[in-house]
FIRO-867959 format. One record per residue (C-alpha): x, z, y. Coordinates in steps of 0.05 Angstrom, whole numbers. Layout:
BEGIN
+--------+--------+--------+
:      x :      z :      y :
+--------+--------+--------+
:      X :      Z :      Y :
...
+--------+--------+--------+
end
This chain:
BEGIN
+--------+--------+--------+
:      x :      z :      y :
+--------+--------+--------+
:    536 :   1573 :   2307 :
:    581 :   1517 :   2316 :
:    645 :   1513 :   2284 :
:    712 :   1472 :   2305 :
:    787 :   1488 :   2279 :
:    841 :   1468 :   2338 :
:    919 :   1470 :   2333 :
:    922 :   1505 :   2398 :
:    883 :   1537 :   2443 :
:    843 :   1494 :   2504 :
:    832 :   1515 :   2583 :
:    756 :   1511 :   2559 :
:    758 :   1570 :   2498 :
:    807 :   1623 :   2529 :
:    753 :   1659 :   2570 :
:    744 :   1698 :   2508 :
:    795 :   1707 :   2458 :
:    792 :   1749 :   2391 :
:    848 :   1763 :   2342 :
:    852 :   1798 :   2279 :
:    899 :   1845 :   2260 :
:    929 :   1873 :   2198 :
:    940 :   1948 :   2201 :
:   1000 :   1972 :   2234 :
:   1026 :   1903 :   2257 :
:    993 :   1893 :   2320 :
:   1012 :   1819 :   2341 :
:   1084 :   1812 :   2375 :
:   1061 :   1755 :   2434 :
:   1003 :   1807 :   2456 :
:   1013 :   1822 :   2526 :
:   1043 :   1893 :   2539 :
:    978 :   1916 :   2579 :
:    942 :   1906 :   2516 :
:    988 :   1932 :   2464 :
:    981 :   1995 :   2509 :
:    917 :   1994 :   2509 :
:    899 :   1997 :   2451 :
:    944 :   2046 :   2434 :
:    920 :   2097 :   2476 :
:    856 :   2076 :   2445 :
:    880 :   2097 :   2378 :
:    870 :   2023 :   2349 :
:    918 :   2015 :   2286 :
:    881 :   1956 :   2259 :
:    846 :   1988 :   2208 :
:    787 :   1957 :   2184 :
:    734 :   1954 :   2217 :
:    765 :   1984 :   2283 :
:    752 :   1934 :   2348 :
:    790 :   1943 :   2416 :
:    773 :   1896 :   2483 :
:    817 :   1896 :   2537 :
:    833 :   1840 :   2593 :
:    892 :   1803 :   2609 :
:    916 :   1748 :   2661 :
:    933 :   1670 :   2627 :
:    957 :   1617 :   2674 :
:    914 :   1652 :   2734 :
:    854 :   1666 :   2695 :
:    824 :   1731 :   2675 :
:    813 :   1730 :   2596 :
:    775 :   1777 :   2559 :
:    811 :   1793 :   2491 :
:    784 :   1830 :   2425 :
:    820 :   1853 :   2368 :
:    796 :   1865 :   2306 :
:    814 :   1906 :   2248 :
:    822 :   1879 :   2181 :
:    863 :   1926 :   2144 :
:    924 :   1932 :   2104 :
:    936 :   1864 :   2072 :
:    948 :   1902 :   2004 :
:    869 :   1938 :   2003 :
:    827 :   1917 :   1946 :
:    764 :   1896 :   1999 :
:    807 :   1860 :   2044 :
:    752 :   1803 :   2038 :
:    695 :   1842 :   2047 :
:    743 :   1879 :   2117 :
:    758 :   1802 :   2133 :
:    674 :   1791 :   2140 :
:    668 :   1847 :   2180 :
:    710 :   1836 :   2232 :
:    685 :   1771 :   2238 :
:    609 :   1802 :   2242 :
:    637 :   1856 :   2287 :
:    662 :   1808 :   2344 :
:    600 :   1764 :   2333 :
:    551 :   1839 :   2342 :
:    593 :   1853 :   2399 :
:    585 :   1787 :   2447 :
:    528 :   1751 :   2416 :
:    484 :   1771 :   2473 :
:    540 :   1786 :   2517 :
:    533 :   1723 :   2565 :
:    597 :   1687 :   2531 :
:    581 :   1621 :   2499 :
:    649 :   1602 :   2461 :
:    693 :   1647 :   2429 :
:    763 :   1629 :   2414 :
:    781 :   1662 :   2343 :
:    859 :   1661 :   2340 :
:    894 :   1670 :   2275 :
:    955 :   1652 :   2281 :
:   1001 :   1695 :   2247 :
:    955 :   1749 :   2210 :
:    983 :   1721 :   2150 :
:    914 :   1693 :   2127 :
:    899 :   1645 :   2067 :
:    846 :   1593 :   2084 :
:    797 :   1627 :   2035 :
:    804 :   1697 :   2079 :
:    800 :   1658 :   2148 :
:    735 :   1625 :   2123 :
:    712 :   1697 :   2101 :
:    716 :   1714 :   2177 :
:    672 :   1659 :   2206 :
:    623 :   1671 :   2153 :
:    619 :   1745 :   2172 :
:    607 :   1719 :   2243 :
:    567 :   1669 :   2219 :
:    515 :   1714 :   2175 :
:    518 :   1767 :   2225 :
:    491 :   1720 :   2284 :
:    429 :   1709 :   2251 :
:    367 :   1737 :   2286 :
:    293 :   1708 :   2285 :
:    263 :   1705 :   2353 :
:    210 :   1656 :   2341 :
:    157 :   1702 :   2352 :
:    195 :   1736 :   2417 :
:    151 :   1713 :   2482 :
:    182 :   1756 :   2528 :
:    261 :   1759 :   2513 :
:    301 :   1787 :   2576 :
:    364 :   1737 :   2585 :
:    395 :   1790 :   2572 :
:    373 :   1804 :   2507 :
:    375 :   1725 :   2482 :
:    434 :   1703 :   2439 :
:    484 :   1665 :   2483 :
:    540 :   1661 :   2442 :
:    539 :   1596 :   2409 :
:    614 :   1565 :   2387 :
:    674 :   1587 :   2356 :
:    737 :   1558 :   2366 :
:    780 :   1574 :   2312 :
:    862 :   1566 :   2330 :
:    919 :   1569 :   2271 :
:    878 :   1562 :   2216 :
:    912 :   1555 :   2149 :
:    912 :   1485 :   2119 :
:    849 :   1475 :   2075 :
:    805 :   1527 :   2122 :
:    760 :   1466 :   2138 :
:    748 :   1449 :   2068 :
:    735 :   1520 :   2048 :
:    696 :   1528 :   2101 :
:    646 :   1470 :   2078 :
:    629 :   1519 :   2012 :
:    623 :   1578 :   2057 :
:    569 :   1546 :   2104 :
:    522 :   1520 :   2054 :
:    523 :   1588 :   2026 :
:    511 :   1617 :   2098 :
:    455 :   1572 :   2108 :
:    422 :   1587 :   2042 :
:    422 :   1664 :   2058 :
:    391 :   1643 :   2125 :
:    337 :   1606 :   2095 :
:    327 :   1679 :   2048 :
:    327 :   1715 :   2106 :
:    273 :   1667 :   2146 :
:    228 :   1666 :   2077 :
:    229 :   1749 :   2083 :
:    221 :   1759 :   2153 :
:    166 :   1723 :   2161 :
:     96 :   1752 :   2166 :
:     48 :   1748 :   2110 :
:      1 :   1698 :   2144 :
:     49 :   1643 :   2148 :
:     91 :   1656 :   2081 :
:     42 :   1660 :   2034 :
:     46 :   1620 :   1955 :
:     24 :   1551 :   1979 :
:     56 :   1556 :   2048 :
:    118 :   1579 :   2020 :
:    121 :   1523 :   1971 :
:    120 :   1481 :   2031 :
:    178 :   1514 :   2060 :
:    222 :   1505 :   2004 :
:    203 :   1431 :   2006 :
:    211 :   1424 :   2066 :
:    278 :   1445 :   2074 :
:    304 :   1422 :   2011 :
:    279 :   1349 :   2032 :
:    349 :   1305 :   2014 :
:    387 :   1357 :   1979 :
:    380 :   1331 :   1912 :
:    341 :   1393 :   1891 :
:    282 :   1364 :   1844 :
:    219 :   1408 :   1864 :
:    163 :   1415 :   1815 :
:    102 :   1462 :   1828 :
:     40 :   1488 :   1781 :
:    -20 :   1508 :   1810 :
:    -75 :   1556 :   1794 :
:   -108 :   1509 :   1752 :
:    -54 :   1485 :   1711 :
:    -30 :   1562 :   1695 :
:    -95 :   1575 :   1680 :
:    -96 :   1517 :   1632 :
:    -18 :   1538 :   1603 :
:    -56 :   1613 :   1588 :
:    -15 :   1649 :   1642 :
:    -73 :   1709 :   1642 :
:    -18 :   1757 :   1663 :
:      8 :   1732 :   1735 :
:    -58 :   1704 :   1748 :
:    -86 :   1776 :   1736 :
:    -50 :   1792 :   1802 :
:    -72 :   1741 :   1841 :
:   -144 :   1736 :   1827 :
:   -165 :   1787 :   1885 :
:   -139 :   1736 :   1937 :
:   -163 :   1680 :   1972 :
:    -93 :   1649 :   1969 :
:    -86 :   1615 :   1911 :
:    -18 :   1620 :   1859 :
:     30 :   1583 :   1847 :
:     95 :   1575 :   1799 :
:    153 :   1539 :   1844 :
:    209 :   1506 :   1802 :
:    276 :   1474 :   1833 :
:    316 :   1438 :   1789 :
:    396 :   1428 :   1814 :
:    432 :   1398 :   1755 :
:    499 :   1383 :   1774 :
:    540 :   1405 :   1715 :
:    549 :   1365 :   1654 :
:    491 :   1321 :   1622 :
:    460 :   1359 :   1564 :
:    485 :   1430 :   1581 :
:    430 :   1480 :   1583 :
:    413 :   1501 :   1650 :
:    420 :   1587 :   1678 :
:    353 :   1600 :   1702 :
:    342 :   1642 :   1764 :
:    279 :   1673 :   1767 :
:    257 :   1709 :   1825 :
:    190 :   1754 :   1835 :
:    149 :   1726 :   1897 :
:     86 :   1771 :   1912 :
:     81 :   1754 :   1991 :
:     41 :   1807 :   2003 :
:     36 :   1869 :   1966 :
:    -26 :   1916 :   1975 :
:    -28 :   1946 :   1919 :
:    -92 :   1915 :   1893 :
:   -143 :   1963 :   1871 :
:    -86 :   2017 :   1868 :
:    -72 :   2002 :   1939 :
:    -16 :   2034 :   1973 :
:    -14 :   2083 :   2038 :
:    -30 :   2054 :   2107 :
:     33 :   2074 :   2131 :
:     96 :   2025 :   2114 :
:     51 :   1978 :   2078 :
:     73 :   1919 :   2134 :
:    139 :   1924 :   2095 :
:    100 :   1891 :   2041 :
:    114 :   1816 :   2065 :
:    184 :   1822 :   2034 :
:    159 :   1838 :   1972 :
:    178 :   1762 :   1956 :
:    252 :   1788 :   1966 :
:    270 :   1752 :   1902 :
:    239 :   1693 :   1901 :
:    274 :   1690 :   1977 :
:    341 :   1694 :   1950 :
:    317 :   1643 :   1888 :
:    303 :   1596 :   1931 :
:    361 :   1603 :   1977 :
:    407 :   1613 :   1920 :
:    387 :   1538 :   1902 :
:    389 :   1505 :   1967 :
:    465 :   1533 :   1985 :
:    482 :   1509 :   1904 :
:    451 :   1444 :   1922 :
:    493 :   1436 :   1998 :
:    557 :   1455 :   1971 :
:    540 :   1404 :   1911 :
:    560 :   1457 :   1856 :
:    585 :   1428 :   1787 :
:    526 :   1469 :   1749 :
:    459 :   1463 :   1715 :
:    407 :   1514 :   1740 :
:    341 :   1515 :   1753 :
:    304 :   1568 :   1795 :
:    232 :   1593 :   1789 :
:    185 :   1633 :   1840 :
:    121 :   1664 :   1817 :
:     90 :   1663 :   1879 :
:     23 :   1702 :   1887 :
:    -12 :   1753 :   1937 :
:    -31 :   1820 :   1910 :
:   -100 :   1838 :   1947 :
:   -156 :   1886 :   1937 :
:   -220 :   1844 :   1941 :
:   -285 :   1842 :   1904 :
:   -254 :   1799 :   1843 :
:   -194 :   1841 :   1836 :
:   -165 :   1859 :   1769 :
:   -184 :   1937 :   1761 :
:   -142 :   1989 :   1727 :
:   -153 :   1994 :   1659 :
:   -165 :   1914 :   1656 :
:   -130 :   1880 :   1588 :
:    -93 :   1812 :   1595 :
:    -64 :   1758 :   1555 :
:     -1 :   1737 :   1576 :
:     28 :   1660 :   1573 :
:     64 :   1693 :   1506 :
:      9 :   1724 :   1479 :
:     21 :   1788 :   1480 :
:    -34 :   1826 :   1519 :
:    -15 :   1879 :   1576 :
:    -62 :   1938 :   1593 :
:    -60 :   1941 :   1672 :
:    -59 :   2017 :   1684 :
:    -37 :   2020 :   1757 :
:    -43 :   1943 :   1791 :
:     12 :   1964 :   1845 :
:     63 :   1938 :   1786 :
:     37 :   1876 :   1796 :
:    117 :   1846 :   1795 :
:    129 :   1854 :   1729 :
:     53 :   1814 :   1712 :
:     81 :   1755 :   1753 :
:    153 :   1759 :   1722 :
:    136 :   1756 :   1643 :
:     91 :   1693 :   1648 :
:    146 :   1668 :   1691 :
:    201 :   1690 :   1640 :
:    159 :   1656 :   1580 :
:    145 :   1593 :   1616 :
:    216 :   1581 :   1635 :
:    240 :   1589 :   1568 :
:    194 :   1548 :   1536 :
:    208 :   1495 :   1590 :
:    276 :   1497 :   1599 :
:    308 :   1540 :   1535 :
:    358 :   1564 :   1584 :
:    432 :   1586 :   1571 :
:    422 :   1654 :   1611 :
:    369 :   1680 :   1653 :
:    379 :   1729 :   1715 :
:    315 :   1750 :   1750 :
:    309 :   1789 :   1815 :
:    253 :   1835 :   1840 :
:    233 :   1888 :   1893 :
:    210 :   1909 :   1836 :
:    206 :   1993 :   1833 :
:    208 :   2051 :   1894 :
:    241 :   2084 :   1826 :
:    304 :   2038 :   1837 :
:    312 :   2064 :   1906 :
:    317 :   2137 :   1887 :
:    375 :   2130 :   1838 :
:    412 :   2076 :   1879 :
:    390 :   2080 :   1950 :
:    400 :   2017 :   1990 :
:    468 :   2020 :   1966 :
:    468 :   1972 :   1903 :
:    414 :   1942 :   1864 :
:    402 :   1960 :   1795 :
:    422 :   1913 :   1738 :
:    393 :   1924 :   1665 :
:    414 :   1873 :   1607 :
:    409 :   1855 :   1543 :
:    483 :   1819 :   1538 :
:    540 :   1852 :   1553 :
:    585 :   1796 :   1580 :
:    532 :   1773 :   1626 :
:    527 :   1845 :   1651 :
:    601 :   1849 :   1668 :
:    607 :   1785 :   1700 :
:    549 :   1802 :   1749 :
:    572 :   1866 :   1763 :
:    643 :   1828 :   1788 :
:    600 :   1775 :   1827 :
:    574 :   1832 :   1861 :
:    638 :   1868 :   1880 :
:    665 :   1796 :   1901 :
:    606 :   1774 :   1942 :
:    583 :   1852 :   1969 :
:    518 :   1847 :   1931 :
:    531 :   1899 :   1895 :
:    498 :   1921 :   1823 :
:    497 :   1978 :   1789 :
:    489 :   1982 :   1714 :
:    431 :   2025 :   1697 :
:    412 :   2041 :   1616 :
:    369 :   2012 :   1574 :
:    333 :   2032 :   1495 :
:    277 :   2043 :   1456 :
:    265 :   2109 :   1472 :
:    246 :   2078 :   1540 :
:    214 :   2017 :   1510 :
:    155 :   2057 :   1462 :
:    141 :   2095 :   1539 :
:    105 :   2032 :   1551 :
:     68 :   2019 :   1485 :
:     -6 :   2017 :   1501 :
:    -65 :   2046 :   1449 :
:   -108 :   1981 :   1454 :
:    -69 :   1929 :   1472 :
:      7 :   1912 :   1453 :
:     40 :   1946 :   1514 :
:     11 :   1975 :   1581 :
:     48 :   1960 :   1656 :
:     69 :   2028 :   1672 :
:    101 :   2088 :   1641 :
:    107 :   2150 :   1653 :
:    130 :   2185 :   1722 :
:    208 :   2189 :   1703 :
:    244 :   2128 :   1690 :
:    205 :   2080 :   1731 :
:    256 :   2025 :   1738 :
:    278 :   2024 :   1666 :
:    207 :   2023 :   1634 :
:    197 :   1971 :   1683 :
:    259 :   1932 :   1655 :
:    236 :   1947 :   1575 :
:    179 :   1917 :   1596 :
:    205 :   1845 :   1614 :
:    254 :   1856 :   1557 :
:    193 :   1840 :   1512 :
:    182 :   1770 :   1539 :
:    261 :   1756 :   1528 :
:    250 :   1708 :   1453 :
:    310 :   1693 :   1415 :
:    361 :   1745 :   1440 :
:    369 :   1703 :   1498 :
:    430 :   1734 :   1551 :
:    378 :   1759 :   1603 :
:    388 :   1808 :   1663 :
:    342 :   1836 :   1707 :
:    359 :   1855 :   1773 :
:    316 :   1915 :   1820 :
:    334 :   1887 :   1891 :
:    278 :   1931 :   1917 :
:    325 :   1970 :   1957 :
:    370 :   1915 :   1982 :
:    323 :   1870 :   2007 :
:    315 :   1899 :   2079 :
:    352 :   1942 :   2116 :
:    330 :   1985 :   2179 :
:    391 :   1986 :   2206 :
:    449 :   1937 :   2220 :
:    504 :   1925 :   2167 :
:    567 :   1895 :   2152 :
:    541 :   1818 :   2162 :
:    470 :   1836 :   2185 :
:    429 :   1864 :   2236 :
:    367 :   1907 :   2224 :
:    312 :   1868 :   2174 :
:    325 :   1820 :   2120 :
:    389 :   1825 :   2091 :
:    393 :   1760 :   2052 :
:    413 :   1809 :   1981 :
:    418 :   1763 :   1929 :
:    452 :   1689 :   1944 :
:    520 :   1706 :   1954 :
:    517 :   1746 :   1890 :
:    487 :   1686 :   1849 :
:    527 :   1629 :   1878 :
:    588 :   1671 :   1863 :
:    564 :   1679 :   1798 :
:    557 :   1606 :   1790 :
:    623 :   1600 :   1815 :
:    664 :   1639 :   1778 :
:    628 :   1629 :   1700 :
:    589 :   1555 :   1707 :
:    646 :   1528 :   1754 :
:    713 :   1561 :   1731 :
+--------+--------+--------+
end
């Protein structure tokens, strides 16, 4: 989507003009037909609440739109800002308009809020067609510029931050839609090269052999029943001060999740390509840190491996030593995330000794009952770090959801011949999963873990995204950076 801010509106952007309103203060210049209108249409300007009417300008027919935002006083006016923004995007994306005229003059915006609306339009034009062959013109985007008219001073700035972090949640969203032929460990590593090329993002990557070599028994365990061979992707942006220890974001990136020898139903298991959910939003986390040239050290990891069923897959019952040491009994090798997380965990810290680490997984259906697709669960060992990504999430709309922790959950995992097994019991699937990266945590190390497993993908359309790949995870992070690495 192209972006340009003008002082007034032009001949060639008034074919279709939105404007948003706050609630109960529908603009005063709005031509009578359309303040009737939308009246008798029962549009108030709440959020969320979108009216279209036509009016004649200077002999020409324009189509207008007005979009709710809200009273200016609510405590989500951002998040009603986005989706008004997404909501006139949803509405004439395919609609045959090219260029949109957003008009803002005089809904009492701050350029922060006004940058909030393109990047709700922005995010919520997204769509991957590259597989479509047989699009109807009717169906293909058209809509391809907005024109933005009285934006506050300092929108243009603000909106350079916004659009790196829109383009790193499209580049999550491409990494998750894609099938499992094309993204797959080594091909994936190729698309995070790729598009990191000239970002200033320092990309290192271990194969099979050298994790074999480092003793990483436990993600290796996973990937062994595949032809596609792991590997352990590391992006390194360090743009804070020299010498200060880097937050590590570590993200879970099985590309294709059978279930190994404990495969999974036929039905749904397609779903299983965006079981790399967080090592999507690592990676896109670190490109949009990278564009917007954040003042922070962080490095980001992806253990990327394919989870299949073959002749040389790991069995149930199967012992293996982890990059720690510690040895894991594999009861049920469908929790194959948590395998491919710990040696991950271990190897960062030993690498990197890292202020803080946050990792994200699809990593339990158990997640999904307590929380829905609502939130994601969050489970820490720190207190402070807990808090301040639980307010990243409220800020950004990725929200968390604190869920408990203890060792009455931790001995649920202890294993009778090795030092812990995978799985627990039936109850309490998410936390026992959390205990059990918890062990790989050395030194009392803040750490969080976060289940994205039901935020990842969406079947149908929300605030900022259509049906699919949601993109869960970098605006949370990059606010995070923002408001405790940046402050």
């Amino acid at each position: 989507m192209n972006i340009q801010f003008l002082d007034a509106a032009t001949p060639s952007a008034e074919r279709l003009v939105a404007r948003l309103v706050n609630q109960d203060a529908m603009p005063a210049d709005l031509e009578p037909v359309l303040a009737e209108g939308a009246k008798q249409s029962r549009f108030t300007g709440k959020a969320g609440q979108v009216f279209e009417g036509f009016a004649e300008r200077d002999g020409k027919v324009v189509r207008v739109v007005l979009a709710g935002i809200g009273a200016a006083s609510a405590k989500d006016r951002r998040a009603a800002i986005e989706k008004a923004g997404a909501a006139i995007v949803a509405k004439y994306l395919t609609s045959g308009e090219t260029a949109l005229a957003l008009d803002v003059t005089g809904a009492g915006l701050s350029a922060e809020e006004t940058s909030g609306a393109l990047l709700g339009a922005v995010l919520r034009s997204w769509r991957h067609d590259v597989y479509r062959t047989k699009l109807s013109d009717e169906a293909k985007p058209s809509l391809a510029a907005i024109s933005v008219i009285g934006a506050p001073d300092g929108t243009a700035a603000n909106w350079d931050v916004e659009t790196a972090v829109a383009d790193g949640v499209a580049f999550t969203r491409e990494l998750v839609t894609e099938p499992a032929n094309t993204i797959y460990p080594e091909s994936f590593v190729a698309r995070c090269e790729k598009r990191m090329a000239g970002t200033g993002i320092k990309i290192r990557v271990l194969d099979d052999k050298e994790m074999a070599e480092l003793g990483m028994g436990s993600l290796l365990g996973v990937a062994q029943g595949s032809v596609r061979p792991a590997r352990l992707l590391v992006m390194e942006w360090m743009g804070g001060a020299k010498g200060d220890k880097p937050v590590a974001f570590v993200g879970k990136g099985v590309t294709f999740d059978t279930g190994g020898i404990s495969i999974k139903p036929a039905a749904g298991m397609e779903d299983m390509k965006w079981d790399m959910g967080g090592a999507g939003a690592v990676a896109g986390t670190m490109l949009a840190l990278a564009l917007r040239k954040a003042r922070a050290n962080v490095v980001g990891i992806c253990g990327l491996v394919e989870n299949m069923p073959d002749g040389n897959a790991q069995r149930p019952g199967d012992v293996v030593t982890s990059l720690s040491g510690q040895t894991i009994e594999v009861i049920n090798t469908d929790a194959e995330g948590r395998l491919v997380l710990c040696d991950a965990l271990t190897w960062v810290q030993r690498e990197y000794s890292p202020a803080r680490i946050v990792d994200l997984a699809t990593l339990t259906g158990a997640i999904i009952l307590s929380l829905a697709h609502e939130y994601a669960g969050l489970f820490s060992n720190n207190d402070e770090l807990a808090a301040e990504l639980t307010a990243a999430g409220d800020a950004s709309g990725d929200r968390l959801w604190r869920m408990p922790m203890g060792p009455s959950y931790d001995k649920m995992i202890d294993s009778q011949i090795a030092d812990m097994k995978n799985v627990g019991p039936r109850f309490g699937g998410s936390i026992t999963a959390a205990q059990f990266l918890k062990r790989f945590i050395e030194n009392d190390t803040p750490w969080a873990h976060l289940d994205i497993a039901g935020t990842v993908w969406t079947d149908k359309p929300g605030a900022t995204w259509d049906k699919g790949a949601t993109g869960y995870g970098v605006r949370l992070l990059d606010r995070f950076v923002r408001d405790t690495l940046e402050a």
